[in-house]
N, C-alpha and C positions, 0 to 999 in steps of 0.2 A: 504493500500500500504506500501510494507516495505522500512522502510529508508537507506539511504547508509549511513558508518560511516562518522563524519566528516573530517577526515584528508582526507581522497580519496575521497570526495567531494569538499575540497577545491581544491586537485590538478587537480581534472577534470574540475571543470572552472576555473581553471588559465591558463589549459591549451587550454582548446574551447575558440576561440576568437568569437564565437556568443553561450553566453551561453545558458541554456534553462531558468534559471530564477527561478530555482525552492526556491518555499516556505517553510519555516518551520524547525525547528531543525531536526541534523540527531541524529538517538537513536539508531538504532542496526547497528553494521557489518551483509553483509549478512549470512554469519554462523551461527549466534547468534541470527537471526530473529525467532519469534514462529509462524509467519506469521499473525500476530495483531489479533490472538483470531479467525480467521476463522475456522469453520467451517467441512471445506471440498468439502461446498457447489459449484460446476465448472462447471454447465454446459455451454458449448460453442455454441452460437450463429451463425447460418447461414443465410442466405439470406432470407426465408421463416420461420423460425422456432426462435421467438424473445425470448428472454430471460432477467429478471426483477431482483431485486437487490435479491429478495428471491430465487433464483434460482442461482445468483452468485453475490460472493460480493462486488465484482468490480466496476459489472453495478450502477450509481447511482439510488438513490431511487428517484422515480415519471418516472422512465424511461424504455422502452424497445432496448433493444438492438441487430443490425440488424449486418451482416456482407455482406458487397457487392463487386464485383469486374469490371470491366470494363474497356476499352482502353484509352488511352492518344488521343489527337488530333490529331498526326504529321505524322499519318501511321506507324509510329515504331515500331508497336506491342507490345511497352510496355504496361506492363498491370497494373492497378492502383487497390490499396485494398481502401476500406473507412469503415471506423464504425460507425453506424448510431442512436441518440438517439431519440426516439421520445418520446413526453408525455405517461405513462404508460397507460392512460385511453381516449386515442384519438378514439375517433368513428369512427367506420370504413368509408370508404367515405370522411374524413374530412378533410382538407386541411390544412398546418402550413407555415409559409413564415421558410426558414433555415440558421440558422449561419453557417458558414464552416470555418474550420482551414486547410491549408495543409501545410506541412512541412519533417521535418526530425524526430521528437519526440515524435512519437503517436504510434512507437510502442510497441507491449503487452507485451514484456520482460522487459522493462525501456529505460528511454528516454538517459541515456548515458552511462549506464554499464546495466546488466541483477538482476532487483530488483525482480521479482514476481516469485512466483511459479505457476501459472498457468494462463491460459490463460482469457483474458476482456482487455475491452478499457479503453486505457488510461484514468487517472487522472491529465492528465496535467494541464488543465483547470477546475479544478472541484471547486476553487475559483470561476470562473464566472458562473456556473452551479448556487451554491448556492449564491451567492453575487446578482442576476438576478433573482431570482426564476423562472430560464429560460423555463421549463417546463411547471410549471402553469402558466407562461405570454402566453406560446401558442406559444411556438419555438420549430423547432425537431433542433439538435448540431449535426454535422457530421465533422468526422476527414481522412482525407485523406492524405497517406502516400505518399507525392510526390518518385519520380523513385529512388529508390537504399536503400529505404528505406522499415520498417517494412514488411506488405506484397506485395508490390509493388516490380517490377521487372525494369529492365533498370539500365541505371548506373549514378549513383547521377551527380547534374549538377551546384550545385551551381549560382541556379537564373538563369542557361540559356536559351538558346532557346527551352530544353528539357522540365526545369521546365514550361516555360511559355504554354509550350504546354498540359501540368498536372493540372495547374491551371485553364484553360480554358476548360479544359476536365470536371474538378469539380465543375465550375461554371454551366457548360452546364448538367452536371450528374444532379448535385441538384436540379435543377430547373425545372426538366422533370419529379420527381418520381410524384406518385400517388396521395403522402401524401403532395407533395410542392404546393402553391400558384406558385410557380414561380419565386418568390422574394427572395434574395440571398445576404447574408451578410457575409462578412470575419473578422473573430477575430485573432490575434494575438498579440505577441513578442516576438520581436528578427526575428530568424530566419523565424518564420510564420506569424511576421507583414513585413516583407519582401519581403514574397510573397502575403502578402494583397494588395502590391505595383505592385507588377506583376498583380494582379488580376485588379485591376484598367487600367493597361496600354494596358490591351487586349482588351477591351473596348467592352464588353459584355453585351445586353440589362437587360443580367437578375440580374446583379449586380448591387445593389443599395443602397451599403453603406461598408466604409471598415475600419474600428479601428484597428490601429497599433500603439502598444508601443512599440517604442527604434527600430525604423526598421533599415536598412540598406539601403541608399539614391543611394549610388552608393560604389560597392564592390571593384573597384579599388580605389579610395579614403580613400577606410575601411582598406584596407589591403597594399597600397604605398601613397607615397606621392612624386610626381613631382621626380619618379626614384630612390624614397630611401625605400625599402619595411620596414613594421615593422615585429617584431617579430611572429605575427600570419601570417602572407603569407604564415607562414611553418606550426605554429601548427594548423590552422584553417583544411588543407586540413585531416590532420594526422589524426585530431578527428573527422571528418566525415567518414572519411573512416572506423576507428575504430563503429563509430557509424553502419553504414550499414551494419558491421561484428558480429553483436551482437548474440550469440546464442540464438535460440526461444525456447519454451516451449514444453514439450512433450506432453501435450495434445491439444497443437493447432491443425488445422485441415491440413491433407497435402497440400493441394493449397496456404495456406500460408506457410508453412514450405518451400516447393519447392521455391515458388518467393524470401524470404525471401535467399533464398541461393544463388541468383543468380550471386553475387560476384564470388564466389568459383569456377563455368564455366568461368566466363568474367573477372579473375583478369588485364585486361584492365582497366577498369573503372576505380579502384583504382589508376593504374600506371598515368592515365590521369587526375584526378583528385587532383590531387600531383602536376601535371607539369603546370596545369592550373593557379593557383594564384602566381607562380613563376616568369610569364612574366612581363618583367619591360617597357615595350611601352605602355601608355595610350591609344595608338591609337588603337591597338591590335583587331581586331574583337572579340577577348574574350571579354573584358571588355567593349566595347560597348555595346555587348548585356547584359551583366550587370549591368547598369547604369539606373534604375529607374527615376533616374533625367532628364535624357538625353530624355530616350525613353518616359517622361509624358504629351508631345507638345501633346495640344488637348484634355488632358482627362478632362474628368470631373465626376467619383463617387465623393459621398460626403465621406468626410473623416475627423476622428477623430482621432489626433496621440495625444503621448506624445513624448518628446525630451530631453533629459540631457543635457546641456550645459557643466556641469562636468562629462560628462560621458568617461568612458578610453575603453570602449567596443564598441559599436556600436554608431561613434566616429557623433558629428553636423557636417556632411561633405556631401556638396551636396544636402540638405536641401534646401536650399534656389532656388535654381537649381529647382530644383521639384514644389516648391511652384508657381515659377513664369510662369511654363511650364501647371502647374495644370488647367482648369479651373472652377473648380468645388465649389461645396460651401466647406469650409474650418471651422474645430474648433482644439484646441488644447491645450496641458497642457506641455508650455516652462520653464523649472528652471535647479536650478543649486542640481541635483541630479544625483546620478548614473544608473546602469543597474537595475531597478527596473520595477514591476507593479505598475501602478493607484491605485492599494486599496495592494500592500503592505505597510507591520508596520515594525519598527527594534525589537531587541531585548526586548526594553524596552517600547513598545507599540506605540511608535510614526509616524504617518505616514508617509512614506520613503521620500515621493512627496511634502507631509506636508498641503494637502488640500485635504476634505475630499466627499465624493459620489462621487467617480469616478462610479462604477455600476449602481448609479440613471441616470447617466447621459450617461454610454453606450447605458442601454437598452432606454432612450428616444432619443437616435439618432436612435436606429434601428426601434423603434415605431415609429418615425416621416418619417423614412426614404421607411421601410420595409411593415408597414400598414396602411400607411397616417392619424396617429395621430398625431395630434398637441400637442408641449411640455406643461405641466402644469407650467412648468417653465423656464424663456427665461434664460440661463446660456450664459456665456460671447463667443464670436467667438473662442478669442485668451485669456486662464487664462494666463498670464506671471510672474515669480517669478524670479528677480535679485540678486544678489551678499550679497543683503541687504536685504535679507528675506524676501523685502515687494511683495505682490502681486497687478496687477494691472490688467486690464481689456482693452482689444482691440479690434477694428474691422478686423484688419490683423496684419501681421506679416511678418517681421521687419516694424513698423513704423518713418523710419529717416526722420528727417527734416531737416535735411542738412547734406551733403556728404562735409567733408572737406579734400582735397587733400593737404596734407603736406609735404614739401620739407624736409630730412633726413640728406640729403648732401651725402659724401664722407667716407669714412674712410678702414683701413684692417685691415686682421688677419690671422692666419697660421691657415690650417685643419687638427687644431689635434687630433679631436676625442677623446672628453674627456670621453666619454663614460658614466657609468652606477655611476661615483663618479666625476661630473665636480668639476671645481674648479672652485669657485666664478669670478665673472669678477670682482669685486673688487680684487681681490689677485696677477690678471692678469696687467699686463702694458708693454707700449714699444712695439717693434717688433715683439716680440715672442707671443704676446696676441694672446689667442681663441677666440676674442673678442670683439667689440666695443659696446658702449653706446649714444644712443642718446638722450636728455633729452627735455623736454616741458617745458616751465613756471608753475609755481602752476595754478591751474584751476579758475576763476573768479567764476564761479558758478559751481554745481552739473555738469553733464553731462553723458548723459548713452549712450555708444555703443553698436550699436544693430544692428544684422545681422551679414554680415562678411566683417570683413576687407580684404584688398589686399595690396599688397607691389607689388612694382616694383623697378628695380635695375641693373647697368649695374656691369658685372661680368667680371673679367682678373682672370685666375686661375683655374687649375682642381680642383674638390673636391666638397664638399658639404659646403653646408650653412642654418641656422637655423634662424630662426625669432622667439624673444619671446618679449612678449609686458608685461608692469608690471605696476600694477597699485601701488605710492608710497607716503607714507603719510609723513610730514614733518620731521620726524626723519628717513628716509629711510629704515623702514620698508616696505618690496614690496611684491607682491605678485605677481606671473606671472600666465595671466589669459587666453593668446592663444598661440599656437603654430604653427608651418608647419614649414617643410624642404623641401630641392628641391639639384637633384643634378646640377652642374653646368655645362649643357652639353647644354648651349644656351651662347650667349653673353649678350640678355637684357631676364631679367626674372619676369614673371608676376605670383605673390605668392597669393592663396588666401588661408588668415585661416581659420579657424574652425567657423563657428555662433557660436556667444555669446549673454549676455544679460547683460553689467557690467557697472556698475554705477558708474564713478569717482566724489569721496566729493568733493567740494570747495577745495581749497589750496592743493588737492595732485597732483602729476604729474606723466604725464607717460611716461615711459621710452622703448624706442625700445633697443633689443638688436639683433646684426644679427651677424652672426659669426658661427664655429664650431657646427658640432653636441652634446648637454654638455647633453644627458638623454639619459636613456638606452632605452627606448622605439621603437631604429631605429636600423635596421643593413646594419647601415651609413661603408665606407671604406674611412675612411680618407688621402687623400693626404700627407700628412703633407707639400703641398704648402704652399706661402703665396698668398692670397686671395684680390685683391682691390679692394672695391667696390664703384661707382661711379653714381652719377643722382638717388639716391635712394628716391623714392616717398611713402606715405602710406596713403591709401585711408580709412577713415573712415564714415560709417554710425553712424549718431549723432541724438540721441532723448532726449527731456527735463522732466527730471524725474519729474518739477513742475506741470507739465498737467497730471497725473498719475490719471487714475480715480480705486481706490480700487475697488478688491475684496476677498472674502474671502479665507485665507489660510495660514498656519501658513510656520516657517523658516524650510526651509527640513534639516534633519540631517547631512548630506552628506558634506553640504556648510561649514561647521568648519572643516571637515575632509581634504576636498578638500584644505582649505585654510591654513591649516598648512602644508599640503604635497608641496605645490608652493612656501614658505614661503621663503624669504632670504632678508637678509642684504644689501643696497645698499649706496653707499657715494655719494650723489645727485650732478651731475655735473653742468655745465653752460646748460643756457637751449638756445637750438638753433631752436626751434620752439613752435606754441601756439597750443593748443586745443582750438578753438573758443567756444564760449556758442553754442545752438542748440539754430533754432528760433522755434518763437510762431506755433504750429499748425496750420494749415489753415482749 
């Protein structure tokens, strides 16, 4: 597969707010690709006529590859592509339970500009191909190009009622072929652990089991916050749309060429999908039906996710929403890392996540799940990795042991929208402040916060307001460890943050700040009111890092990154409230 260069890689996910995640160094500009030693070997796979990596060199080796088409659920007539891998040397007759992907990046030109010269399935995931030795465990991988995508027809929908109706359509495809058991597992991230989330909420006998890293919990929380949108509600739609415009290859087969163009008749779609993440009403029937958190009352696939707690992409939002809506059995891999896979490395070999068999332990959730093998090894519910590198081991997630509701008090500020270079709240004083401080006592013992905090607060004032919490060591060194904003179009305001997992040492204190929007990350419109705020509350889930039962896994890379990027200087004020210790387990 040929690489894209890195400068137009990097600006392609900065600018897709759900990136694809792709692995590995880029080495050519496409001009300059030789097409990696191939061959010329291309033949193109159909529905009957399977084609093996000697025949093109795309298809992975142990694999045959099938090309199939079929309708969406919803009567639409959309009509859906899938690429189908089964074992190379599967016996005719023979039955394989199936992983499925569906999304936006599967297809055969490149997952977000046009990388190949000729037509085969994607390599998106060919990490878990070989990290799985998914073949010879005795799995067919099938990738399906949700609507507006690759060779799929319809017009892209961003997790809605369209996609829901595609996922359902793929769970119900795969699980009828010839060559299927029956039994129906979803792999993704990002965007297509997203809709492993969709796939779980349609609540499909044949699905039975769904791994998503870095999903998207609920897309208005991904894309606003309590009326303040951030900077992807604009480029998110732009680069999907871009994405479904992608030019295909000239020896694909017409049927996908046709689907694949179906923008160019229906430039609706695009215009609609533009206006979609725009709406700033939570209420919005869009963004309901977007809300995996929302809509997961009842389910129960078993599911194995991973979650960033430092993640700037596919933001701990809504998360817990989901969890407590889920009922199904639950495992997971929580720290403080970025937009990564389970088994990526950084540059310098280190693991991104920093705890290692993430693939031993995919493929023994789908073996336990998909062909009722029992694990050779009981791996933890909930891996958790905090602030402090350590890993620990859980039955669920959040485990708080006491919720302390803490009085803030009072205080104001002007909405001035400091934008993309705030200036310190230390530098700020008096009337004209972006900004107030509220401070804690030093901590008596350790104390880790975990799940998601909440703020409440009575508001006088047009404008927006920002909550950042900071954890600060004795020489006010701080670090700020969660955020949300909210605009002030209510009088009492009920905030929730982002999950965390952060662990305050003995003797430091934390510090609330609420005030002005002071980061580029929002496209906040500042009043330049002045702001009073009044009866201000903050709800903390509180767990005791001394009952920490270890496991295995090293300090993810990320977490020094992260914490010099939050880093600032604070003059520790009077403390006007306590963070209580967390009590003993029960």
């Amino acid at each position: 597969m040929r690489k894209r260069p890195a400068a137009t890689a990097a600006a392609l996910l900065t600018a897709c707010a759900l990136t694809c995640g792709l692995i590995g160094a880029a080495v050519a500009a496409p001009d300059q690709a030789t097409d990696g030693g191939r061959t010329g070997r291309t033949t193109v796979a159909t529905a009957t006529d399977s084609v093996t990596h000697e025949e093109n060199e795309r298809v992975p080796e142990g694999a045959r590859w099938t090309q199939h088409y079929f309708p969406s659920s919803d009567g639409s007539k959309t009509e859906l592509h899938a690429d189908v891998l089964l074992p190379e040397k599967l016996p005719e007759g023979a039955k394989v339970p199936v992983i499925m992907s569906a999304g936006a990046y599967f297809g055969h030109s490149g997952e977000m500009e046009v990388e190949e010269e000729h037509a085969g399935p994607s390599e998106r995931f060919q990490d878990l191909l070989e990290g799985t030795d998914l073949f010879d465990k005795g799995y067919a991988f099938v990738m399906v190009d949700t609507r507006g995508f690759g060779g799929s027809t319809g017009c892209l929908d961003l997790g809605g009622p369209g996609d829901q109706a595609d996922v359902k359509a793929a769970i119900d495809w795969s699980a009828k072929q010839p060559w299927s058991t029956g039994s129906v597992g979803m792999y993704g991230k990002s965007f297509d652990a997203y809709t492993g989330l969709l796939g779980n909420n349609v609540k499909h006998d044949a699905l039975k089991a769904v791994v998503a890293q870095e999903p998207i919990w609920d897309l208005y929380q991904q894309l606003h916050s309590n009326g303040v949108p951030r900077p992807n509600s604009v480029q998110l739609p732009t680069s999907y749309n871009r994405i479904a415009g992608l030019a295909q290859l000239t020896d694909e087969n017409k049927r996908y060429r046709t689907n694949a163009a179906y923008e160019k008749k229906h430039p609706e779609c695009l215009v609609l999908n533009s206006f979609g993440p725009s709406i700033g009403d939570p209420d919005d029937p869009y963004w309901k039906d977007r809300s995996p958190a929302r809509n997961a009352k009842g389910t129960a696939t078993p599911l194995l996710f991973t979650q960033g707690t430092a993640e700037t992409n596919t933001l701990p939002v809504g998360m817990e929403e989901f969890l407590d809506n889920h009922r199904g059995p639950q495992r997971a891999w929580i720290g403080p890392w970025g937009h990564v896979r389970g088994n990526e490395r950084t540059q310098d070999g280190k693991l991104a996540m920093g705890r290692a068999n993430w693939f031993k332990e995919t493929l023994s959730f789908f073996d336990e799940h998909l062909k009722g093998i029992d694990p050779k090894i009981q791996d933890p519910n909930y891996a958790v990795q905090d602030n402090l590198g350590n890993w620990r081991a859980e039955k669920s997630w959040p485990t708080a042991n006491r919720s302390a509701n803490l009085r803030l008090g009072n205080g104001s500020y002007v909405d001035s929208g400091a934008g993309s270079q705030p200036t310190s709240p230390e530098e700020e004083s008096g009337r004209d402040a972006g900004s107030f401080l509220v401070w804690s006592g030093p901590l008596e013992t350790a104390t880790r916060v975990t799940g998601t905090p909440r703020i409440t607060m009575t508001a006088k004032g047009e404008g927006n307001v920002m909550v950042k919490l900071y954890d600060v060591d004795e020489d006010g060194n701080a670090v700020a460890f969660d955020e949300r904003v909210s605009r002030l179009d209510r009088d009492r305001l009920d905030i929730g943050l982002k999950s965390t997992d952060w662990t305050l040492r003995a003797g430091h204190r934390l510090a609330v700040e609420i005030g002005s929007v002071r980061t580029g990350d929002w496209l906040d419109t500042p009043s330049k009111q002045n702001i009073r705020i009044s009866s201000a509350r903050l709800q903390l889930p509180l767990d005791n890092p001394a009952e920490d039962i270890a496991t295995g896994g090293d300090r993810a890379p990320w977490l020094d990154t992260f914490t010099q990027i939050n880093a600032a200087q604070l003059k520790p004020g009077p403390a006007t409230f306590t963070v209580p210790p967390a009590r003993a387990r029960r």
